[in-house]
N, C-alpha and C positions, 0 to 999 in steps of 0.2 A: 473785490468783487464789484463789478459795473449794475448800474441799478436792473439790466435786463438780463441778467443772471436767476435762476432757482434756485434757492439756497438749498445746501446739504440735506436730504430728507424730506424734501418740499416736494411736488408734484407741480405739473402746467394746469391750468384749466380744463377741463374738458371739452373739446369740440369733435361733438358728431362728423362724421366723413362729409356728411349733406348739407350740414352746415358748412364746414369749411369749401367744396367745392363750388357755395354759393359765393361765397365771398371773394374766392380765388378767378369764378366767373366775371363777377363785378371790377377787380381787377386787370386783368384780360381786355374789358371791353373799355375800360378806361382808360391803360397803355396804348391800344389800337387808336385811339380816337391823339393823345397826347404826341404818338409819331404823324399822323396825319397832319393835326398841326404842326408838324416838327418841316415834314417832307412840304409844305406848301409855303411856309416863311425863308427854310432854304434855298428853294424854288425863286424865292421875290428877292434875297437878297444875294441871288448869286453866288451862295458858299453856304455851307452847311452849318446852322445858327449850335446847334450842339443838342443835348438833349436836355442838358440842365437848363438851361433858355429856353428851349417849347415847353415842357415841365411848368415852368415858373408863368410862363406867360399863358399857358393854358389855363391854370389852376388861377390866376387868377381874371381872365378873360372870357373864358368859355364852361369851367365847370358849373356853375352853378345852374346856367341852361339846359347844361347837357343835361346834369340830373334830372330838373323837371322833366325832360321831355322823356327821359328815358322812364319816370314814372307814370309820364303819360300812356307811354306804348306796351306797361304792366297792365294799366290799368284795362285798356281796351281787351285783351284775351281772355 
């Protein structure tokens, strides 16, 4: 059994629908933003970098801005 298995008799956590659509929202708007970077470095490098390279290069280049701002533009509604 792999450590992300539930063992025999065990149950998952529970996640509310609203919960999870929020997370799965966050998700969403994070893959959107990670092909953007994907589609503008292929774009520069004349051949399609892959997705595991915008991925990588995102996550470490741009998430952490993105979050704030996108807390910022919580916070403002």
């Amino acid at each position: 059994m792999s450590s992300r298995q539930i063992p025999a008799g065990a149950s998952a956590p529970a996640v509310s629908s609203k919960s999870a659509s929020k997370y799965y929202g966050y998700f969403l708007e994070e893959r959107d933003e990670i092909l953007k970077h994907k589609w503008i470095e292929s774009q520069k490098a004349g051949e399609d970098i892959g997705f595991d390279r915008a991925l990588t290069e995102w996550v470490r280049e741009h998430r952490d801005e993105w979050r704030k701002e996108r807390e910022r533009r919580k916070e403002k509604k």
